[in-house]
C-alpha positions in Angstrom: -39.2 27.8 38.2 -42.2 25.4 37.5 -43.0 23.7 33.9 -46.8 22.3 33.5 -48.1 20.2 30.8 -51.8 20.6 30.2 -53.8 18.0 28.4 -50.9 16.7 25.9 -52.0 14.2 23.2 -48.7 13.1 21.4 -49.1 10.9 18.2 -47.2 8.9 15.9 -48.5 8.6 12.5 -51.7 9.5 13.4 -52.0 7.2 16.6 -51.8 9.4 19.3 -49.6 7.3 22.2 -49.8 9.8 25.3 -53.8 10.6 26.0 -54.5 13.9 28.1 -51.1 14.0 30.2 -51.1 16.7 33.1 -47.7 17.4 34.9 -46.5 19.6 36.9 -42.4 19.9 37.5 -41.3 21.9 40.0 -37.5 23.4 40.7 -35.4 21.4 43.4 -37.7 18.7 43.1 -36.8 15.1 41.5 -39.0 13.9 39.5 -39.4 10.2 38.2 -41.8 9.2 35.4 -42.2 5.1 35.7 -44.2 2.7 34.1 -44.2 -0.9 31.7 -42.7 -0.6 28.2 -44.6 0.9 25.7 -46.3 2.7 28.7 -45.2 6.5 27.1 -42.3 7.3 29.3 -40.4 8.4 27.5 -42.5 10.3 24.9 -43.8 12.2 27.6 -40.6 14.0 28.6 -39.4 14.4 24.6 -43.1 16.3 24.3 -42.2 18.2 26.9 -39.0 19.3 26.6 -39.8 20.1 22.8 -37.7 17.1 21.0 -41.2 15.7 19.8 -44.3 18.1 18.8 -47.2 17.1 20.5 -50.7 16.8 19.0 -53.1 19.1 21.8 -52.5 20.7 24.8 -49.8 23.0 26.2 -46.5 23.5 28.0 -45.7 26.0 29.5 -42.3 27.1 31.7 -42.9 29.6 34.0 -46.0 30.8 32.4 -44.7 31.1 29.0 -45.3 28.9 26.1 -42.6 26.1 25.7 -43.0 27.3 21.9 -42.5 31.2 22.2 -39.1 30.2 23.6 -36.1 30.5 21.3 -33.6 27.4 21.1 -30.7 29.5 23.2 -33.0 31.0 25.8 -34.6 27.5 26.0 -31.5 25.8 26.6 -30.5 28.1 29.0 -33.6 27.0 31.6 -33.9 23.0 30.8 -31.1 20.8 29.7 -31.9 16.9 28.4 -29.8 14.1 28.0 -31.1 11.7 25.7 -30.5 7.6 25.7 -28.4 7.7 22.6 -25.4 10.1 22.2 -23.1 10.7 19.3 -19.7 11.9 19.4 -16.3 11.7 16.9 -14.5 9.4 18.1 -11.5 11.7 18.4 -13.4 14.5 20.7 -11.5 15.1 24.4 -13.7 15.2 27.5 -13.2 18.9 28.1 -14.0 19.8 24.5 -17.2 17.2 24.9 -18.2 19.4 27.8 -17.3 22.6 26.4 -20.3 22.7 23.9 -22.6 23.0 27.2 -21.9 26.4 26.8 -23.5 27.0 23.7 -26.3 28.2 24.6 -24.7 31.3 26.2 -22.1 32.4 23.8 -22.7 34.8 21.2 -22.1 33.7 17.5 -18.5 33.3 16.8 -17.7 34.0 19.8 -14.7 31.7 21.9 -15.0 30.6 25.8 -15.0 33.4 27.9 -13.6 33.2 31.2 -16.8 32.6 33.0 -17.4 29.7 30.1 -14.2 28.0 31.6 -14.7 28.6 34.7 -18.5 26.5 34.6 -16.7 24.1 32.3 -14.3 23.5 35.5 -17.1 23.1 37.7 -19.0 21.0 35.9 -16.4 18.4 34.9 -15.1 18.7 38.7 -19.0 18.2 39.7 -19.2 15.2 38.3 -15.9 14.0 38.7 -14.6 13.8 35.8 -11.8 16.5 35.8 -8.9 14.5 36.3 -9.8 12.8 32.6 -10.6 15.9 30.7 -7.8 15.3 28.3 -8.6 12.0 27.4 -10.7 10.7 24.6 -14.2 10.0 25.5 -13.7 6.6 24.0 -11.2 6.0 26.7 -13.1 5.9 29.3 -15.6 3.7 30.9 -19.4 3.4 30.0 -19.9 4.9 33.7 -17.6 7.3 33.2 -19.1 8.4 30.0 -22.2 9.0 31.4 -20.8 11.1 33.8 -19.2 13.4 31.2 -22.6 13.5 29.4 -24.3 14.7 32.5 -21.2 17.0 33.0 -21.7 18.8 29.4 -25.9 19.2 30.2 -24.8 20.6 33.7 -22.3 23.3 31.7 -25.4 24.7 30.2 -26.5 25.9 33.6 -30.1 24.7 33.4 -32.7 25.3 36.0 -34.6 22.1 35.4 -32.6 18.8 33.8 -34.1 15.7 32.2 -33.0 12.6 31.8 -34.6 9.8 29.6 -32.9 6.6 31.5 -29.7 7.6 32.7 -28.8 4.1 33.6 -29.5 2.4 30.2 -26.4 0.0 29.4 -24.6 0.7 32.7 -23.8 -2.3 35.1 -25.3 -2.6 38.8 -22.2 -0.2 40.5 -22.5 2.0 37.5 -26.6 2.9 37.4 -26.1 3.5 41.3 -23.3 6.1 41.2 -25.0 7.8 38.4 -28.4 7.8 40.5 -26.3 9.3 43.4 -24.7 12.0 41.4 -28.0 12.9 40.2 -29.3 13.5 43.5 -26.1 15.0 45.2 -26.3 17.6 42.3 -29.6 18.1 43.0 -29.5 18.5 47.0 -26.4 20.2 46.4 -27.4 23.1 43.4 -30.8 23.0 43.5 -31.2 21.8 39.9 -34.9 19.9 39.5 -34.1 16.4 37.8 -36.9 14.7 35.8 -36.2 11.5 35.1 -37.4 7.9 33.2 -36.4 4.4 35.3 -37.5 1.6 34.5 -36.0 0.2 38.0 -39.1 0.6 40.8 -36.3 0.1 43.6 -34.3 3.1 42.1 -37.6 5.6 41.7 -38.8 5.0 45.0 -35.2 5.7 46.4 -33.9 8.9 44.6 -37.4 10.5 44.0 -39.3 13.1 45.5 -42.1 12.5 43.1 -43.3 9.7 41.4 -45.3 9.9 37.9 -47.0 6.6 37.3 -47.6 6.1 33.5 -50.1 2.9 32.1 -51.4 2.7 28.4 -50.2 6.4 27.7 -52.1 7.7 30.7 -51.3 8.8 34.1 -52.5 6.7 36.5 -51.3 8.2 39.8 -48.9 10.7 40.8 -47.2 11.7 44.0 -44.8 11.0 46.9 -43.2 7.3 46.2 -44.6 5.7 49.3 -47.8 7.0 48.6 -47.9 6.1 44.9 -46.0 2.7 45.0 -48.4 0.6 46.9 -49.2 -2.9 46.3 -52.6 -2.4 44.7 -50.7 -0.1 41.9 -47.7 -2.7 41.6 -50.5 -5.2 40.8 -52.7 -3.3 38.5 -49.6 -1.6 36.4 -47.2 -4.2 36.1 -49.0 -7.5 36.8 -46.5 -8.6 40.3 -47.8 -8.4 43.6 -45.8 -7.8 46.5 -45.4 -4.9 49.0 -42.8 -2.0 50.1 -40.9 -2.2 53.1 -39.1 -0.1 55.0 -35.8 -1.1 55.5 -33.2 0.6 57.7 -34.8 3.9 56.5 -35.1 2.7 52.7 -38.2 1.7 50.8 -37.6 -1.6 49.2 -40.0 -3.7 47.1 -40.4 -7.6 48.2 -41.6 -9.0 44.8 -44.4 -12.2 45.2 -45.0 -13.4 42.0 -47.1 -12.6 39.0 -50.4 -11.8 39.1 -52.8 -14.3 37.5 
């Protein structure tokens, strides 16, 4: 399954933000889209998972229009978790995950036994079975984000996005969440797109790296290739250089560029 976006201009109130974005997502790939605040991140994957209209160009999954796709069938190929959730207070893990299955059941219709069955693996995927009868309010902010990821996996998506999975979680919390990403990946073969903020994180869970300045792109490809010091200067004003160390790329910050 492959998704491109072709020449997207995204606006808000008539001040387009994103300028002539071209992306290509592939299956089994993890994708990470960085750049400085205000940069269009995160605009760029709402445009193009169909949360935000976008102002020209095109997106299409698999060849098809993102548009000519019906919400259901839609759902059925990506799944995105957002930065903010909702939820009643009084809703139970399992019933939290459960609605991951929308997207297959017919109207009316209760969980079949395949529904429970992908409910099962999911929450066990993510491992979060053992608290599927408490309260999501229960449970840690870590743990939460597990069960969110847990309800998008229920909806058996070919492609997942996530818009900064690791937004309010602590050190030991944003890592275990990055790992479960990319076990679920390696493991299911699910392509993850994601938003970091956190260079050290992209250049370590990615396959890809989507560099983003001023609501363009300004380079693309594999993380050591894209994550140089002449990009860390010009993007984010630091200079410094990536390392290799014991078989992981890490950044050695300088100071700020003048």
């Amino acid at each position: 399954m492959e998704l491109k976006a072709m020449n997207l201009d995204v606006a808000y109130d008539h001040r387009t933000v994103v300028h002539g974005m071209e992306m290509y997502i592939n299956k089994n790939e993890i994708t990470t889209i960085v750049g400085p605040n205000g940069s269009g991140k995160s605009t760029v994957l709402k445009a193009i998972t169909r949360l935000i209209p976008y102002r020209t160009g095109e997106v299409r999954l698999d060849g098809k229009l993102l548009g000519e796709y019906k919400p259901k069938e839609l759902s059925r190929n990506i799944g995105v978790l957002p930065q903010v959730h909702a939820v009643p207070a009084d809703f139970r893990v399992r019933e939290l995950v459960s609605y991951g299955r929308m997207p297959h059941q017919k109207m009316l219709s209760g969980l079949s036994s395949e529904d429970t069955s992908v409910i099962e693996w999911a929450m066990k995927s993510t491992g979060v079975f053992e608290m599927r009868e408490k309260s999501i309010f229960q449970i840690s902010g870590g743990e939460r984000q597990r069960v969110w990821i847990a309800t998008v996996l229920a909806q058996q998506p070919e492609i997942l996005f996530l818009d900064e999975p690791t937004t309010f979680l602590d050190v030991a919390h944003q890592y275990e969440t990055l790992r479960l990403v990319q076990q679920l990946n390696r493991e299911t073969g699910i392509g993850v797109v994601m938003v970091l903020h956190d260079l050290g994180h992209a250049l370590e869970m990615s396959d890809r790296i989507v560099v983003m300045k001023e609501g363009k792109k300004f380079a693309e490809g594999k993380p050591l290739e894209v994550i140089t010091p002449e990009v860390l200067k010009e993007v984010w004003g630091v200079t410094g250089k990536v390392i290799n160390l014991e078989g992981r790329p890490v950044i050695i910050y300088d100071e700020l560029a003048m």
